[in-house]
ROSE-4610 file (N, C-alpha, C; in Angstrom, 1 decimal, always signed):
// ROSE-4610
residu = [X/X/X/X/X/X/X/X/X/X/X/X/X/X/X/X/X/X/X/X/X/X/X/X/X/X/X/X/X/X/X/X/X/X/X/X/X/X/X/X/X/X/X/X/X/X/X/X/X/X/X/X/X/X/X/X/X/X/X/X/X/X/X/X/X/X/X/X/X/X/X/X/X/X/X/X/X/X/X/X/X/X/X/X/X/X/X/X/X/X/X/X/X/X/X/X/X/X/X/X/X/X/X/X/X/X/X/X/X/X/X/X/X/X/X/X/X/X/X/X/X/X/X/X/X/X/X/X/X/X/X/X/X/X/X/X/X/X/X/X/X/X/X/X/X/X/X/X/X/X/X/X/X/X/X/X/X/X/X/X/X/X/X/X/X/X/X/X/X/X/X]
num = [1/1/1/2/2/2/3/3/3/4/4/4/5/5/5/6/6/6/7/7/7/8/8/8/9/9/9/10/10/10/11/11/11/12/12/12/13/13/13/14/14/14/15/15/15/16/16/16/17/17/17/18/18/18/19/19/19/20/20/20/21/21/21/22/22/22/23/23/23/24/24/24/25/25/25/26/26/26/27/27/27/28/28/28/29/29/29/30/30/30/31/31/31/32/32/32/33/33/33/34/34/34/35/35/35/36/36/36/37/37/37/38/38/38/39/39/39/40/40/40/41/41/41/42/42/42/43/43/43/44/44/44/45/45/45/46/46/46/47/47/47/48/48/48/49/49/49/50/50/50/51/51/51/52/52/52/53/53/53/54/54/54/55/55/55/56/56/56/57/57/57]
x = [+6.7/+5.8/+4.8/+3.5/+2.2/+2.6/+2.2/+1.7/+0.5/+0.3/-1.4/-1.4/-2.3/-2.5/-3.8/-3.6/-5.3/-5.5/-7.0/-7.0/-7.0/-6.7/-6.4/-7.8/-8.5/-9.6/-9.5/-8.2/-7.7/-7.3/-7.2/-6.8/-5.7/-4.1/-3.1/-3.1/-3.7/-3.7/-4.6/-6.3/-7.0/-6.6/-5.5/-5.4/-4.0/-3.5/-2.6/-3.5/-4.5/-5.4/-5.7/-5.3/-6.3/-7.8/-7.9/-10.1/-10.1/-11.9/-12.0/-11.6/-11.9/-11.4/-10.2/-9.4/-7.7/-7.0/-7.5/-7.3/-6.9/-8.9/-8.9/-8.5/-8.0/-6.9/-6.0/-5.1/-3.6/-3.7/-4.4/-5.0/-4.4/-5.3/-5.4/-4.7/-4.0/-2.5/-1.3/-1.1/+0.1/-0.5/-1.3/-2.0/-0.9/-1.5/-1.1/-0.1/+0.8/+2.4/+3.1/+2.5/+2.9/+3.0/+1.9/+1.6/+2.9/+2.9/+4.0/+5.3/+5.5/+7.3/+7.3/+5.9/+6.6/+6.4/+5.4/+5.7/+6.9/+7.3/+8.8/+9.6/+9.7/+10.7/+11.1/+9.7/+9.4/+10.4/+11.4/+13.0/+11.7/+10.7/+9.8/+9.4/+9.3/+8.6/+9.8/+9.6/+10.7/+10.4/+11.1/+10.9/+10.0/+9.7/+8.3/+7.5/+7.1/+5.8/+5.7/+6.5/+6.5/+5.8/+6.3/+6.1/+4.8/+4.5/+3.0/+2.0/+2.1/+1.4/+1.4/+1.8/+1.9/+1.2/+1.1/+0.3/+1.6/+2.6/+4.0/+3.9/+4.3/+4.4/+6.3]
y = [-33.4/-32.7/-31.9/-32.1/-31.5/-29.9/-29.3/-27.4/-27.3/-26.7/-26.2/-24.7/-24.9/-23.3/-23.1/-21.7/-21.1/-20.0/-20.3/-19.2/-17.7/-16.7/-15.4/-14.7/-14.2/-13.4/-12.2/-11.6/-10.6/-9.1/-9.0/-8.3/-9.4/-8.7/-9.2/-9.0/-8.1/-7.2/-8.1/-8.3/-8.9/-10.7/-11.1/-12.4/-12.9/-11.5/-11.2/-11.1/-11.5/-11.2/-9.6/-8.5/-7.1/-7.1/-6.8/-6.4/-5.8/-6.3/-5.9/-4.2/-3.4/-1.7/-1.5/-1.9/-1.7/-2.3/-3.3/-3.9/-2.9/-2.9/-1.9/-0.8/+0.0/+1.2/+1.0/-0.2/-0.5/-0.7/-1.5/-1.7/-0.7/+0.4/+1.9/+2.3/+2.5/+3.0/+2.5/+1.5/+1.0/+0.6/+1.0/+1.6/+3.1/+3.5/+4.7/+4.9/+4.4/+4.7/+4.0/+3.2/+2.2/+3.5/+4.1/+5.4/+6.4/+6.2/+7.6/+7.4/+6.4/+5.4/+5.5/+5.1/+5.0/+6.0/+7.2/+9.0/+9.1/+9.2/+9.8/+8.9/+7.8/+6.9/+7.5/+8.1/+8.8/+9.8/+10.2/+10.8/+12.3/+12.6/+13.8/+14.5/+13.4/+14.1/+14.6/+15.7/+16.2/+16.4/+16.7/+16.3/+16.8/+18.5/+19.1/+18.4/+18.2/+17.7/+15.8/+15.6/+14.5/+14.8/+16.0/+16.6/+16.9/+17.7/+18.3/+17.2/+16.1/+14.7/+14.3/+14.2/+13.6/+14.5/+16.0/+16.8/+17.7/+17.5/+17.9/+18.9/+20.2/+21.5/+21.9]
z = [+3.2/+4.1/+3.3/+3.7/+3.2/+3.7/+2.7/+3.2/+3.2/+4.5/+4.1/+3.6/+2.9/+1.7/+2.1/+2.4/+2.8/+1.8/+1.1/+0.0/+0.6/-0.4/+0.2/+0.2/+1.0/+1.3/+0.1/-0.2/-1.5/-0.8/+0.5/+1.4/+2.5/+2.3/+2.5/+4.5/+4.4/+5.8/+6.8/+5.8/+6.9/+6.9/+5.5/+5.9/+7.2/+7.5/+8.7/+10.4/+9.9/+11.2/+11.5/+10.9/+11.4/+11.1/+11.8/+11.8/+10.4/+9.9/+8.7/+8.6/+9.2/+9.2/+8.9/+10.1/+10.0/+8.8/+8.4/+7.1/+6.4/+5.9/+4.7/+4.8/+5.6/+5.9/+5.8/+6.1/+5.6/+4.5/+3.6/+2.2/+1.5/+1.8/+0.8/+1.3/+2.1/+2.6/+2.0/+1.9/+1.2/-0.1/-0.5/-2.3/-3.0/-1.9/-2.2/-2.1/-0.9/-0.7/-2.5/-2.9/-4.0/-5.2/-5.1/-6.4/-5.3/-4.9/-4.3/-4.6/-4.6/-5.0/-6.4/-7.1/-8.6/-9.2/-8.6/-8.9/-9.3/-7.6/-7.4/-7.8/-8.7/-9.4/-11.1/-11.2/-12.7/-13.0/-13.5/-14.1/-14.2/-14.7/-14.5/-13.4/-12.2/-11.3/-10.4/-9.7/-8.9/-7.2/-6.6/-4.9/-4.8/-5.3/-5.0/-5.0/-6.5/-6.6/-6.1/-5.3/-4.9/-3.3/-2.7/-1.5/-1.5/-2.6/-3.0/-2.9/-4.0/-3.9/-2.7/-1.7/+0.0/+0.6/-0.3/+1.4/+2.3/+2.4/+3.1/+2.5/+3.7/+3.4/+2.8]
């Protein structure tokens, strides 16, 4: 059985069907959640400044 493979547009979001906007806001959203996980994965960084980096009071 054949697959059909459609090339990726390079946005995961708008090749899920969201409008070009919602896309690019899930995009840089889960960009940044990505830098927030591997912060707070870093044995240096501590809850504060993990809280701090988010914005959370």
């Amino acid at each position: 059985m054949d697959a059909k493979i459609t090339p990726s547009s390079g946005n995961v979001f708008r090749d899920l069907g969201f409008d070009e906007a919602e896309a690019e806001h899930l995009r840089i959203r889960s960009t940044l959640m990505i830098a927030v996980r591997q912060a707070s994965n870093n044995t240096t960084a501590t809850r504060i400044t993990s809280r701090t980096f988010c914005l959370l009071p």
